[in-house]
C-alpha atoms as a printed R data frame, in Angstrom:
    type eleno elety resid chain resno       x       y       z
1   ATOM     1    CA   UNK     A     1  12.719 -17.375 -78.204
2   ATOM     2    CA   UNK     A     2  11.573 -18.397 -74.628
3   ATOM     3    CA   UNK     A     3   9.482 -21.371 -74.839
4   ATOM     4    CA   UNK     A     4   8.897 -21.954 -71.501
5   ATOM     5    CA   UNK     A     5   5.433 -21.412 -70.102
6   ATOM     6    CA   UNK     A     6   6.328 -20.396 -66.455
7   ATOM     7    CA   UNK     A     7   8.782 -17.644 -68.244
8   ATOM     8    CA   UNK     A     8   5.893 -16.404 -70.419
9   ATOM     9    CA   UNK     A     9   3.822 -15.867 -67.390
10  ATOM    10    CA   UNK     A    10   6.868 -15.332 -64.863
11  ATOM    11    CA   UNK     A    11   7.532 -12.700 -62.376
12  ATOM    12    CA   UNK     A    12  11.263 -10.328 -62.839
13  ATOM    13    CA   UNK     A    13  13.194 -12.117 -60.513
14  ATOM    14    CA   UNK     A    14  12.547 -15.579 -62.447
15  ATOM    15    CA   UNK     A    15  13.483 -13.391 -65.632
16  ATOM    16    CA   UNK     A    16  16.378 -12.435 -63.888
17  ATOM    17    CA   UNK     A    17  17.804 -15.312 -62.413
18  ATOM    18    CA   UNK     A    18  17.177 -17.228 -65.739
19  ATOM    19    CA   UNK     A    19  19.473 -14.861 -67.590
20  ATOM    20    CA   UNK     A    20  21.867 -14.831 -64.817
21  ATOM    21    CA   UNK     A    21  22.334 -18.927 -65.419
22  ATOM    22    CA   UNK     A    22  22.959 -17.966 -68.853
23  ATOM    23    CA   UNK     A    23  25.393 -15.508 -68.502
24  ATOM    24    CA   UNK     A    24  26.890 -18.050 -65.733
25  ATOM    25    CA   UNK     A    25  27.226 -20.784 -67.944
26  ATOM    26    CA   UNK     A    26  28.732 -18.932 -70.577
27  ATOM    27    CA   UNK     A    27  31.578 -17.584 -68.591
28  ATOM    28    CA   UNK     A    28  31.985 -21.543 -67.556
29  ATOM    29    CA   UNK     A    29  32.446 -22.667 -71.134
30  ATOM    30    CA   UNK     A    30  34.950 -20.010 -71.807
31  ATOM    31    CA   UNK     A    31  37.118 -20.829 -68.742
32  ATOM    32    CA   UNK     A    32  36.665 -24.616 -69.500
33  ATOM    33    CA   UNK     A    33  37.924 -24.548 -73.044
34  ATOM    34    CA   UNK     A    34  41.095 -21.729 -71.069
35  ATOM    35    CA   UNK     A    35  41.463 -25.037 -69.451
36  ATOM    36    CA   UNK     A    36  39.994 -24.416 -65.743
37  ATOM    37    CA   UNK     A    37  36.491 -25.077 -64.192
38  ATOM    38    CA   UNK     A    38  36.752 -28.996 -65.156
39  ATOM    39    CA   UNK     A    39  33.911 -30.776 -62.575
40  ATOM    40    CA   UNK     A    40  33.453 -30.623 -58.890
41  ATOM    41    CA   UNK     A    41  35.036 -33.898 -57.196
42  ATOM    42    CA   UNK     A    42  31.738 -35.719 -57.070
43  ATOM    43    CA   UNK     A    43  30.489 -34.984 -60.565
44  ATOM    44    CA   UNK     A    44  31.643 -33.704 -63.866
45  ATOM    45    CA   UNK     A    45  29.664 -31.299 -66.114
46  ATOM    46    CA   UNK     A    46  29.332 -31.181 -70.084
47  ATOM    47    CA   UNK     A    47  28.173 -28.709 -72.205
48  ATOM    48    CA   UNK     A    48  26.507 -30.370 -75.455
49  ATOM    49    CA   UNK     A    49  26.117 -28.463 -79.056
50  ATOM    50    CA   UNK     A    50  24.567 -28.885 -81.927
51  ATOM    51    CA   UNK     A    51  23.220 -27.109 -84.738
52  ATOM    52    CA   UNK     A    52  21.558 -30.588 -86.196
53  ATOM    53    CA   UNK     A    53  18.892 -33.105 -85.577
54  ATOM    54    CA   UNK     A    54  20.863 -35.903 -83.366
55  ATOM    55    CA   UNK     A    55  19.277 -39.268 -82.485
56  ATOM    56    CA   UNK     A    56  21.511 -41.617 -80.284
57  ATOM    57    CA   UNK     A    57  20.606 -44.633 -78.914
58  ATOM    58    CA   UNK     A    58  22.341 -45.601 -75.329
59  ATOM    59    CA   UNK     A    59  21.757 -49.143 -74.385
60  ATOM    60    CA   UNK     A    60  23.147 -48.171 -70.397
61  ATOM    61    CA   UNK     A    61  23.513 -45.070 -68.436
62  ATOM    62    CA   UNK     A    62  26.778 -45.528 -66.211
63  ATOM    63    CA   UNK     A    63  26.107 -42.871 -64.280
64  ATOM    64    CA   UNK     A    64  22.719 -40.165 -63.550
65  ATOM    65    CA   UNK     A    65  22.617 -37.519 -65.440
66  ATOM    66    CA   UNK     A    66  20.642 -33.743 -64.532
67  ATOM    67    CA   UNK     A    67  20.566 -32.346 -67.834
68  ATOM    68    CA   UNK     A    68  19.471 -28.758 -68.326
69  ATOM    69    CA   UNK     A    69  18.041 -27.626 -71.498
70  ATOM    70    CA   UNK     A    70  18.991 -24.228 -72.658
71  ATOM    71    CA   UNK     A    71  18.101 -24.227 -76.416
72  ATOM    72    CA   UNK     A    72  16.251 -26.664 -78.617
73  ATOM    73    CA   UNK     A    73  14.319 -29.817 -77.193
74  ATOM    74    CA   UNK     A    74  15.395 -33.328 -75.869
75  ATOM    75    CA   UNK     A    75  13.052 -36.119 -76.907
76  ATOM    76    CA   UNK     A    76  13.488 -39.441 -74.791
77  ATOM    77    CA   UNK     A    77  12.006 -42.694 -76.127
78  ATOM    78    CA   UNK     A    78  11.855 -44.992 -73.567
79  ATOM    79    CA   UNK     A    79  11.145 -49.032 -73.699
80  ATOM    80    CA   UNK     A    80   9.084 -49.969 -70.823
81  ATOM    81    CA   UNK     A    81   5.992 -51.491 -70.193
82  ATOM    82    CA   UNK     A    82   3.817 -48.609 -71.721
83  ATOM    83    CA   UNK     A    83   5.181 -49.469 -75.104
84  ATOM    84    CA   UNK     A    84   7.668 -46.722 -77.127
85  ATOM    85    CA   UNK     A    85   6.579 -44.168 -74.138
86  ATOM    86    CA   UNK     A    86   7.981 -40.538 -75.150
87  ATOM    87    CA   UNK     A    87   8.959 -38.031 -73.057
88  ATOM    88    CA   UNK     A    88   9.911 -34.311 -74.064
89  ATOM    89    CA   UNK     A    89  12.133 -31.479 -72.765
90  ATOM    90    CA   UNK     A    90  12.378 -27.618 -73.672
91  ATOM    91    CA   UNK     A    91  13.735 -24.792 -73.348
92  ATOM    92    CA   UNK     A    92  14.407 -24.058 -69.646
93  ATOM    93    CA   UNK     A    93  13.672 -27.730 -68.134
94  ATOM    94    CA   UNK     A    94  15.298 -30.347 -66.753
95  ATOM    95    CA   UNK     A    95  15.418 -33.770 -66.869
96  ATOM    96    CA   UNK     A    96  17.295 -36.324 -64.221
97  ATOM    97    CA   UNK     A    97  18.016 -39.573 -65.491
98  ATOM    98    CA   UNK     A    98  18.928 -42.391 -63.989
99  ATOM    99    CA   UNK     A    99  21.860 -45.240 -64.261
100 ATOM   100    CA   UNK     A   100  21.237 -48.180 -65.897
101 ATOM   101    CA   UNK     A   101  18.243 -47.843 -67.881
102 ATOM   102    CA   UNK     A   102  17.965 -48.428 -71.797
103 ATOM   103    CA   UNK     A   103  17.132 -44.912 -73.744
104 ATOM   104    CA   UNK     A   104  16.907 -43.267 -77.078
105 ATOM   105    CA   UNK     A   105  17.212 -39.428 -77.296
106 ATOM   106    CA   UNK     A   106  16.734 -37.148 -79.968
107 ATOM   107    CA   UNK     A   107  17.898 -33.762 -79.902
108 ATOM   108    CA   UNK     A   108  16.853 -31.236 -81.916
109 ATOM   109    CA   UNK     A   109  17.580 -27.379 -82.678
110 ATOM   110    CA   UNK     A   110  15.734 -24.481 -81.582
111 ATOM   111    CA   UNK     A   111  13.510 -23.317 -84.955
112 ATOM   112    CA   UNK     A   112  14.850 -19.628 -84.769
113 ATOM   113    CA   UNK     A   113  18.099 -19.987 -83.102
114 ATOM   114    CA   UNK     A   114  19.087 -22.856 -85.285
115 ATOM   115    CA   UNK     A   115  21.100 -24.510 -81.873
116 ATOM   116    CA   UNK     A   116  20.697 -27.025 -79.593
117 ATOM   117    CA   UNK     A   117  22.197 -26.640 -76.037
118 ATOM   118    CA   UNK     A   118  22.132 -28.110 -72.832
119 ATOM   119    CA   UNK     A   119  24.222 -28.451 -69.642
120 ATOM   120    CA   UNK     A   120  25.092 -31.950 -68.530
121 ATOM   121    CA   UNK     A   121  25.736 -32.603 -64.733
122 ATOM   122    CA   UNK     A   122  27.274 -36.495 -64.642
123 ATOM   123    CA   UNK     A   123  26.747 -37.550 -61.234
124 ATOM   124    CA   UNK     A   124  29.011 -40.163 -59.146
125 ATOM   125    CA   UNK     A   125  27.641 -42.775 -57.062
126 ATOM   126    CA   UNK     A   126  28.952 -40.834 -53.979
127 ATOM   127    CA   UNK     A   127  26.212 -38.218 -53.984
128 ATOM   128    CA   UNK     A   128  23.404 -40.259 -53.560
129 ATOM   129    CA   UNK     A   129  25.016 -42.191 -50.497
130 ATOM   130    CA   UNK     A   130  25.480 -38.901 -48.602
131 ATOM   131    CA   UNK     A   131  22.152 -37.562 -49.049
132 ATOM   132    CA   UNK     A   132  20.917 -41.172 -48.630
133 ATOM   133    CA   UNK     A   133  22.642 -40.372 -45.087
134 ATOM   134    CA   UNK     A   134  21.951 -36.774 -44.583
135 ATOM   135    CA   UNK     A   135  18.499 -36.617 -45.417
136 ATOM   136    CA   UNK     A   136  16.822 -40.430 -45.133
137 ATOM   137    CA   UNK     A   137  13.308 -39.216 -44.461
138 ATOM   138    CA   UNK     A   138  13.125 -37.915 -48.207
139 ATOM   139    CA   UNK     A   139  15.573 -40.540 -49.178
140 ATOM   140    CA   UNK     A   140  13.549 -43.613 -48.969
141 ATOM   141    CA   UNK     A   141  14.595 -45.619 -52.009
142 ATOM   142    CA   UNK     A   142  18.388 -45.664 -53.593
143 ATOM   143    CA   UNK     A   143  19.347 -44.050 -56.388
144 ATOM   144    CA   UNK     A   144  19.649 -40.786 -57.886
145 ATOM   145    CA   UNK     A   145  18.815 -38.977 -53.955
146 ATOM   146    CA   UNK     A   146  15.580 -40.464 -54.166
147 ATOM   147    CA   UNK     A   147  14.258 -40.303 -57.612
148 ATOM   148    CA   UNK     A   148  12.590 -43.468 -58.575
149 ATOM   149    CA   UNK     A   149  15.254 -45.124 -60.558
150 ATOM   150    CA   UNK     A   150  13.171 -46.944 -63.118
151 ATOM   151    CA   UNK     A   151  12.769 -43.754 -65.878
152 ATOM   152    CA   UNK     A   152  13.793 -40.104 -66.357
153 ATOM   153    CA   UNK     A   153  11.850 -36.971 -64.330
154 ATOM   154    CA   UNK     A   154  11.160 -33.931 -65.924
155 ATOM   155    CA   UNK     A   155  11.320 -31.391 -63.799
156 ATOM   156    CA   UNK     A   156   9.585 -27.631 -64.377
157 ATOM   157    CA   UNK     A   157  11.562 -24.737 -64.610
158 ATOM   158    CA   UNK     A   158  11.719 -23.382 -61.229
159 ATOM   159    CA   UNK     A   159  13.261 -20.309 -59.000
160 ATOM   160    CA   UNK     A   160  14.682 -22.571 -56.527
161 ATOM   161    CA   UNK     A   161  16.328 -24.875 -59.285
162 ATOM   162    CA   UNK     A   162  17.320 -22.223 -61.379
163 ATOM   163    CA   UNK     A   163  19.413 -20.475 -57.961
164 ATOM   164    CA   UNK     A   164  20.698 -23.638 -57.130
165 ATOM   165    CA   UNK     A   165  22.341 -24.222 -60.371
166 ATOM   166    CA   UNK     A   166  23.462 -20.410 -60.449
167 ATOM   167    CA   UNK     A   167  25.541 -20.826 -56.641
168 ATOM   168    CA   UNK     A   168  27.206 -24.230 -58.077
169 ATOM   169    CA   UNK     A   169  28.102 -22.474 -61.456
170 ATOM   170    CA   UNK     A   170  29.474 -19.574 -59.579
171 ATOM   171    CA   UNK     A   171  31.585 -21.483 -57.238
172 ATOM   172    CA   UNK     A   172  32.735 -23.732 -59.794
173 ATOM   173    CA   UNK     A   173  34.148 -20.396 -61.506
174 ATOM   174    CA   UNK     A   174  35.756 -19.349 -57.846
175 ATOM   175    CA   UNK     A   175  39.510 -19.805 -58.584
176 ATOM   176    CA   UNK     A   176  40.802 -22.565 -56.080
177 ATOM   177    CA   UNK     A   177  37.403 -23.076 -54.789
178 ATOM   178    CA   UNK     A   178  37.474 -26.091 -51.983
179 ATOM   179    CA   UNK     A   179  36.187 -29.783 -52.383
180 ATOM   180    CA   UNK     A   180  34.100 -29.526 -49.882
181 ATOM   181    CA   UNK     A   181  32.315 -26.306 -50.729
182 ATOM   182    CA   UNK     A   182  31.956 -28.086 -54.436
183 ATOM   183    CA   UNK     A   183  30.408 -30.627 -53.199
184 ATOM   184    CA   UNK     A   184  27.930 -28.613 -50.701
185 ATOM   185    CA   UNK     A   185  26.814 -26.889 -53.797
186 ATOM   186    CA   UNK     A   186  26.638 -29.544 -55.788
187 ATOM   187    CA   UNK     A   187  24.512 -31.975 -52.986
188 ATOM   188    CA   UNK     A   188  22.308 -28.751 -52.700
189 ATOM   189    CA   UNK     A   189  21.095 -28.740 -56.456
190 ATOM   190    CA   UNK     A   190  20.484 -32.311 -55.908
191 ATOM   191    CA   UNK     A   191  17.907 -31.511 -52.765
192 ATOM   192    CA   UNK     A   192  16.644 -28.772 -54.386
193 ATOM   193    CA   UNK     A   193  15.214 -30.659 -57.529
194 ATOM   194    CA   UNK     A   194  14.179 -33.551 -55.209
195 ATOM   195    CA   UNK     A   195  12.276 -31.194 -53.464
196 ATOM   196    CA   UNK     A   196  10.573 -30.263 -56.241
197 ATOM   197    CA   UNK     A   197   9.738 -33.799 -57.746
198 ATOM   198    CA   UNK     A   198   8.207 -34.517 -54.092
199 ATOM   199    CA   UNK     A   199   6.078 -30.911 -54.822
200 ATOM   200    CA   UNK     A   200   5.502 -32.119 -58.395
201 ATOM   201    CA   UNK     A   201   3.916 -35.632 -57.088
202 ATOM   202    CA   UNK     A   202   2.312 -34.007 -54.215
203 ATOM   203    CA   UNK     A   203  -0.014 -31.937 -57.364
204 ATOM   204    CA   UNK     A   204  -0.526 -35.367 -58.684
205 ATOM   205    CA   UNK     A   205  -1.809 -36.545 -55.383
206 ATOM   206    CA   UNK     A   206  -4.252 -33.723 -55.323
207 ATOM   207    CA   UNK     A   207  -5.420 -33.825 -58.627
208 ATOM   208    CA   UNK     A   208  -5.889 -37.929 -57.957
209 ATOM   209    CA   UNK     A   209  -8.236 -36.724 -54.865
210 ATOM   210    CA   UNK     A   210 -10.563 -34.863 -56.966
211 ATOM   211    CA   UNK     A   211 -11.112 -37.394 -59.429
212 ATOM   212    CA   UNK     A   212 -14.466 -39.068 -57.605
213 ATOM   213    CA   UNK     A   213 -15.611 -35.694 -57.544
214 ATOM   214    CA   UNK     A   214 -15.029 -33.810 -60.738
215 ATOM   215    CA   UNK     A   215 -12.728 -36.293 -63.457
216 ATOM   216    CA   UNK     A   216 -12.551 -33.340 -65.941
217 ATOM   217    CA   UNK     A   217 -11.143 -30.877 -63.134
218 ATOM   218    CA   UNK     A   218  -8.405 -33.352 -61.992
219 ATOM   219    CA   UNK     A   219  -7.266 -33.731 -66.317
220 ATOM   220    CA   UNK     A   220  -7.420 -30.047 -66.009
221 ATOM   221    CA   UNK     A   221  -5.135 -29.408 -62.844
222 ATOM   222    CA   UNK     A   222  -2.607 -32.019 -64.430
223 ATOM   223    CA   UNK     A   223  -2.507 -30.152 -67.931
224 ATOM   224    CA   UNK     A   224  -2.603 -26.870 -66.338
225 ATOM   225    CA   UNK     A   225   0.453 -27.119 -64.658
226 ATOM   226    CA   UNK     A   226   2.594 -28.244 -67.374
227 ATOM   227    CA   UNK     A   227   0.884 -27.685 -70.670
228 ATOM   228    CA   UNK     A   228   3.554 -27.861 -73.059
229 ATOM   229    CA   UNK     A   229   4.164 -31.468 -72.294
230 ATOM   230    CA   UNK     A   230   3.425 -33.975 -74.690
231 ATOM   231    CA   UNK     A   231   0.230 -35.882 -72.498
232 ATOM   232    CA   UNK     A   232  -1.716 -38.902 -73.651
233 ATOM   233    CA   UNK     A   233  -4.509 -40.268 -71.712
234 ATOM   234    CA   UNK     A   234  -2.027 -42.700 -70.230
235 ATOM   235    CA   UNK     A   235  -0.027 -40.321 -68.814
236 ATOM   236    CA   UNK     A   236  -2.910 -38.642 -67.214
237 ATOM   237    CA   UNK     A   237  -4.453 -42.097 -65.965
238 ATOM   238    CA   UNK     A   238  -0.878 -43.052 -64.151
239 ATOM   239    CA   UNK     A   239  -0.413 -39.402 -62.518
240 ATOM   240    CA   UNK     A   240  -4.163 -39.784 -61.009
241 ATOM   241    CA   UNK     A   241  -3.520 -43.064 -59.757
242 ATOM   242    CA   UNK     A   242  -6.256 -45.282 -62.801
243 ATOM   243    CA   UNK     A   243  -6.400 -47.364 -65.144
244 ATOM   244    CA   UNK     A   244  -6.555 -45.472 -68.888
245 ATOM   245    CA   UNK     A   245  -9.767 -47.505 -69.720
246 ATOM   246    CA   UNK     A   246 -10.656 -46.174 -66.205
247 ATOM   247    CA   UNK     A   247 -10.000 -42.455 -66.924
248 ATOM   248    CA   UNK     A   248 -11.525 -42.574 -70.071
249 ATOM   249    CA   UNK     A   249 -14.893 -44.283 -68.437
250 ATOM   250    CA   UNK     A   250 -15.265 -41.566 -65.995
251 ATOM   251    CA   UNK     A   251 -14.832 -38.492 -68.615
252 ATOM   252    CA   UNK     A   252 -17.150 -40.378 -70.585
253 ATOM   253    CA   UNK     A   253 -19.485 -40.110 -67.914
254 ATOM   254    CA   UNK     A   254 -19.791 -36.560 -68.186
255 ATOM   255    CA   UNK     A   255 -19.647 -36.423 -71.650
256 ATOM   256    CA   UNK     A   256 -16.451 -35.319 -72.363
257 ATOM   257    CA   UNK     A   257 -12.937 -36.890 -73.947
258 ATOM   258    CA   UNK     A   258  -9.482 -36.962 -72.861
259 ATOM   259    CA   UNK     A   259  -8.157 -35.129 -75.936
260 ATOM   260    CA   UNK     A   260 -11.225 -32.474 -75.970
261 ATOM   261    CA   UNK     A   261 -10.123 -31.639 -72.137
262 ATOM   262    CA   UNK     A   262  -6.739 -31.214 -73.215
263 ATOM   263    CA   UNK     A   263  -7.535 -28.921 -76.342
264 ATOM   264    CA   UNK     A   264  -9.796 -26.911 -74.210
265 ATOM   265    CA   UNK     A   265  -7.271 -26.227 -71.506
266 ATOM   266    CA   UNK     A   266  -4.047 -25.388 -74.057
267 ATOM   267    CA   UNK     A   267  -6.772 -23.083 -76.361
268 ATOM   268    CA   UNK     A   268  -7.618 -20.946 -72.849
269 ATOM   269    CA   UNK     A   269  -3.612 -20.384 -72.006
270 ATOM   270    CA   UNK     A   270  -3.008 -19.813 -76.122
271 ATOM   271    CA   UNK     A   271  -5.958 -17.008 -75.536
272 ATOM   272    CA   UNK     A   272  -4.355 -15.396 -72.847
273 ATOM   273    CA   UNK     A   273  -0.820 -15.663 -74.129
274 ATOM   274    CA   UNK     A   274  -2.050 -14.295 -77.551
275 ATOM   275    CA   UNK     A   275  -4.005 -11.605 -76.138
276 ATOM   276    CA   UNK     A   276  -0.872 -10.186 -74.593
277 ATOM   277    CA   UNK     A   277   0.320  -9.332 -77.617
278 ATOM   278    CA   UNK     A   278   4.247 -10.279 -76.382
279 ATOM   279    CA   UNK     A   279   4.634 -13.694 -78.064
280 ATOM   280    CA   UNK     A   280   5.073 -15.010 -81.477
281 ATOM   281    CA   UNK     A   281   2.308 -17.920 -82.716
282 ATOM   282    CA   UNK     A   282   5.663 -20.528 -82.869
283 ATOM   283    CA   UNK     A   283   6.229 -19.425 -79.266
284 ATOM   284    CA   UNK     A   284   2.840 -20.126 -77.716
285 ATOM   285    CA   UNK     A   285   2.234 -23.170 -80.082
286 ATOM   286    CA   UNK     A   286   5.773 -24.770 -77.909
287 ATOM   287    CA   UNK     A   287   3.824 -23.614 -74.898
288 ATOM   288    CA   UNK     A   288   0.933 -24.844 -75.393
289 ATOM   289    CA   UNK     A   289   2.592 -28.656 -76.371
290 ATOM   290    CA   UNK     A   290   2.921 -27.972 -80.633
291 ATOM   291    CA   UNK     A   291   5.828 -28.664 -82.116
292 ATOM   292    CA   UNK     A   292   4.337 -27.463 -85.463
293 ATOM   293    CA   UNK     A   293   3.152 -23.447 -85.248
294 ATOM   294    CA   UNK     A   294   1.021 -24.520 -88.537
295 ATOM   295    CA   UNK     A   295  -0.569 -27.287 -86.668
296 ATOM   296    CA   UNK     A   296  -1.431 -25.037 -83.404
297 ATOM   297    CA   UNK     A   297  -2.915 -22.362 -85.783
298 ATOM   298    CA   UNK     A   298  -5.457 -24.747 -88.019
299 ATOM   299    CA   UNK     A   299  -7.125 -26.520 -84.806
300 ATOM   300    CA   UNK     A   300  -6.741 -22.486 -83.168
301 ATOM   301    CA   UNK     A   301  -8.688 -21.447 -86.572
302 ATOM   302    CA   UNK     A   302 -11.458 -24.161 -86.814
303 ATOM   303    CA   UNK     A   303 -12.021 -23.994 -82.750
304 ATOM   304    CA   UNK     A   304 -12.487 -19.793 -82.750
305 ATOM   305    CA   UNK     A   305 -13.127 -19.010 -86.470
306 ATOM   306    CA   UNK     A   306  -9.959 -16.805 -87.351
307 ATOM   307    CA   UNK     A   307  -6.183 -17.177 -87.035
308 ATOM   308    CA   UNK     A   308  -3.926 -17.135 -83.486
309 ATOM   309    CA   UNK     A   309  -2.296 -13.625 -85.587
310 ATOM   310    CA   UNK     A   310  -5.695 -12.606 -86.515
311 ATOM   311    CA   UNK     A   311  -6.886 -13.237 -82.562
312 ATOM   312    CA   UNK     A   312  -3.971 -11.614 -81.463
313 ATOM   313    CA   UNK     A   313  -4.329  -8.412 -83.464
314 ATOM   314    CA   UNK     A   314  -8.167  -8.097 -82.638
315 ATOM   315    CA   UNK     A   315  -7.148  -7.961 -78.887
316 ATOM   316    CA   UNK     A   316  -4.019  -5.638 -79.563
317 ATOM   317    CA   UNK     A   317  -6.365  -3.028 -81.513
318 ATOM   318    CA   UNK     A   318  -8.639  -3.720 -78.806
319 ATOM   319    CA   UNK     A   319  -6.821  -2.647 -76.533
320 ATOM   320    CA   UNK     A   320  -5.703   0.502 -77.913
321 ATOM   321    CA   UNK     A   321  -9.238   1.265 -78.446
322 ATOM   322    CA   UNK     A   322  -9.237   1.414 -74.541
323 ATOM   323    CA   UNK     A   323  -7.229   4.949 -74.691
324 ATOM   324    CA   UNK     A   324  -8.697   8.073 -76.179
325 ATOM   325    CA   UNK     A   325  -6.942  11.336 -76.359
326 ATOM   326    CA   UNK     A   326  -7.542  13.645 -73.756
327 ATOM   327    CA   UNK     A   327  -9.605  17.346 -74.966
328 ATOM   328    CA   UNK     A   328  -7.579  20.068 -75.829
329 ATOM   329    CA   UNK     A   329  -8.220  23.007 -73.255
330 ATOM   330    CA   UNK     A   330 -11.040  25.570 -73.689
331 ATOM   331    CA   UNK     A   331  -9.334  28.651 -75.253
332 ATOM   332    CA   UNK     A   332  -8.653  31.096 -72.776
333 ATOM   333    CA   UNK     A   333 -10.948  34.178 -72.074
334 ATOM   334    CA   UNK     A   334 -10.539  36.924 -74.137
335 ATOM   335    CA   UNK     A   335  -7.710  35.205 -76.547
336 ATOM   336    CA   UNK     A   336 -10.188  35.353 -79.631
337 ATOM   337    CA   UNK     A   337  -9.859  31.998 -80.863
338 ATOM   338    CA   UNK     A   338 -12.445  30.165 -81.724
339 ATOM   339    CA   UNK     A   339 -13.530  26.983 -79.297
340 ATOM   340    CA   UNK     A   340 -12.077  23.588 -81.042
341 ATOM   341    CA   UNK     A   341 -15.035  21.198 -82.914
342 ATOM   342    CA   UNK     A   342 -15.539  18.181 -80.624
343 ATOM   343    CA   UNK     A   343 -14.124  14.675 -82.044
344 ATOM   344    CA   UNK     A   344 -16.981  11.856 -82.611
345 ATOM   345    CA   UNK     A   345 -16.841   9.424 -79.695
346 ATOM   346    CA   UNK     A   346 -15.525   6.207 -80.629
347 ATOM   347    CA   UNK     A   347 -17.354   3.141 -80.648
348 ATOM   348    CA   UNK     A   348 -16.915   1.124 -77.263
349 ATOM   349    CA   UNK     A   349 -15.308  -1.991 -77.963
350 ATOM   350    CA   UNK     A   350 -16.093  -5.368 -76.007
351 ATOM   351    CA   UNK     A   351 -12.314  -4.045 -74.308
352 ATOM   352    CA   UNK     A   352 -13.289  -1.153 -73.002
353 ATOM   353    CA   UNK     A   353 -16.641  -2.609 -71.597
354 ATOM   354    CA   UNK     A   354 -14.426  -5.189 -69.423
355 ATOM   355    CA   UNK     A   355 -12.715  -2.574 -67.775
């Protein structure tokens, strides 16, 4: 099952290159446990299993971790000053966390695959002081090349990312591959997902600008882009730069809520995914932020009146409606048979007007 909403929507090549990490990784865990592929001088990687619910609790982080998740989901609780603050990772996405901060993680198998996998990058403190020194503009604050250091990121699955962790796979497969080439790969997946956390912020930035303007098209940018993630107005309120009681003053102001925003926005991507026809109910309920498929489908019932497989049927027998057969030929001149009786003309459905 492929949870991940930019792989529900994605283009081939993301398809692609995803599957390609796969297969990459897998071919690393075989010639780790043939006793080869061990780590690349400046980190060490782990490949984590289980086919049970796991909580741990970790009091310190000795080193940062980039964890990608490859089946299942990672739940972080973190103690801060936002109370038990939660933070969840799927299929697909990775998290960087830092050193030194207090954590609780559960991790728990994927519903259909019954597994839970990820691939664990431990990073030493080497790799932050060389991009620290190669790259200071982006830089600007120790630890992690840049990351604030105070919580975990969680990062979208992206092409760059996903290549980027591909070439240092692949290299670390290379039979006698150099140090220094290692490390170059290595330092790159680094930059690349900093990259992307400065993108990620930058859409935060944006949505913040529009909040004056329009407060319920800012909560919808912010959703929009990451749907599946488990927002409260909190989370919202610190990405656009407010106070919650602040957020929650200005959607009042238009007469709308936080959690009927957020509703709205997963219920139009649950429409479109549904009306596909390509993905299970359990699969767009984990896209659209439901851990529970039941859940998903009783709000999905009482909001549009019949079932997410009841929705998705009307729109897949819609959509067949949209083809008709084509008339047989007119019998040809002089062959004596007899012209064939005309079909009745289907009904047009409210498919076939759209196109």
């Amino acid at each position: 099952m492929t949870t991940q909403l930019t792989r529900l929507l994605e283009p081939s090549d993301h398809a692609q290159a995803w599957s390609a990490l796969r297969e990459a990784l897998a071919r690393l865990e075989r010639a780790s446990a043939a006793g080869g592929a061990n780590g690349a001088g400046l980190a060490r990687w782990i490949g984590v299993f289980s086919r049970s619910r796991d909580r741990v609790s970790i009091q310190r982080l000795s080193r940062p971790l980039i964890v990608l998740i490859l089946d299942g989901t990672k739940r972080i609780f973190l103690d801060g000053p936002d109370g038990n603050a939660r933070l969840v990772a799927r299929e697909g996405q990775i998290l960087l966390v830092p050193q030194g901060i207090p954590l609780e993680l559960v991790n728990e198998p994927d519903p259909e695959r019954g597994v839970y996998r990820a691939f664990t990058v431990e990073l030493l403190s080497e790799v932050d002081a060389r991009l620290q020194r190669r790259y200071p503009t982006l830089c600007v604050q120790r630890g992690l090349g840049g990351f604030e250091a105070d919580r975990p990121h969680l990062l979208r699955s992206a092409l760059p990312s996903i290549q980027a962790m591909i070439h240092l796979v692949s290299t670390l497969l290379l039979p006698g591959a150099h140090a220094l080439l290692l490390e170059h790969r290595l330092e790159d997946l680094v930059l690349t997902l900093l990259l992307q956390h400065r993108e990620q912020l930058e859409e935060g930035r944006a949505a913040a600008s529009t909040l004056a303007l329009d407060p319920t098209l800012a909560v919808r940018t912010l959703v929009r882009r990451d749907p599946a993630r488990p927002w409260a107005a909190q989370d919202v309120a610190r990405a656009l730069g407010v106070s919650n009681a602040t957020l929650r003053r200005r959607l009042g102001a238009k007469g709308v809520s936080f959690r009927a925003l957020l509703w709205k926005e997963r219920l139009e991507l649950a429409k479109t995914l549904l009306r596909s026809g390509r993905h299970g109910v359990l699969e767009v309920a984990t896209a659209c932020g439901y851990d529970s498929a039941s859940r998903f489908a009783e709000q999905f019932r009482r909001s549009e009146g019949v079932s997410p497989s009841e929705y998705r049927a009307q729109h897949r027998a819609g959509a067949n409606d949209c083809w008709s057969e084509p008339p047989e030929p007119p019998p040809a001149p002089g062959d004596g048979r007899a012209p064939p009786p005309s079909r009745p003309r289907r009904a047009m459905t409210p498919a076939t007007r759209s196109w």
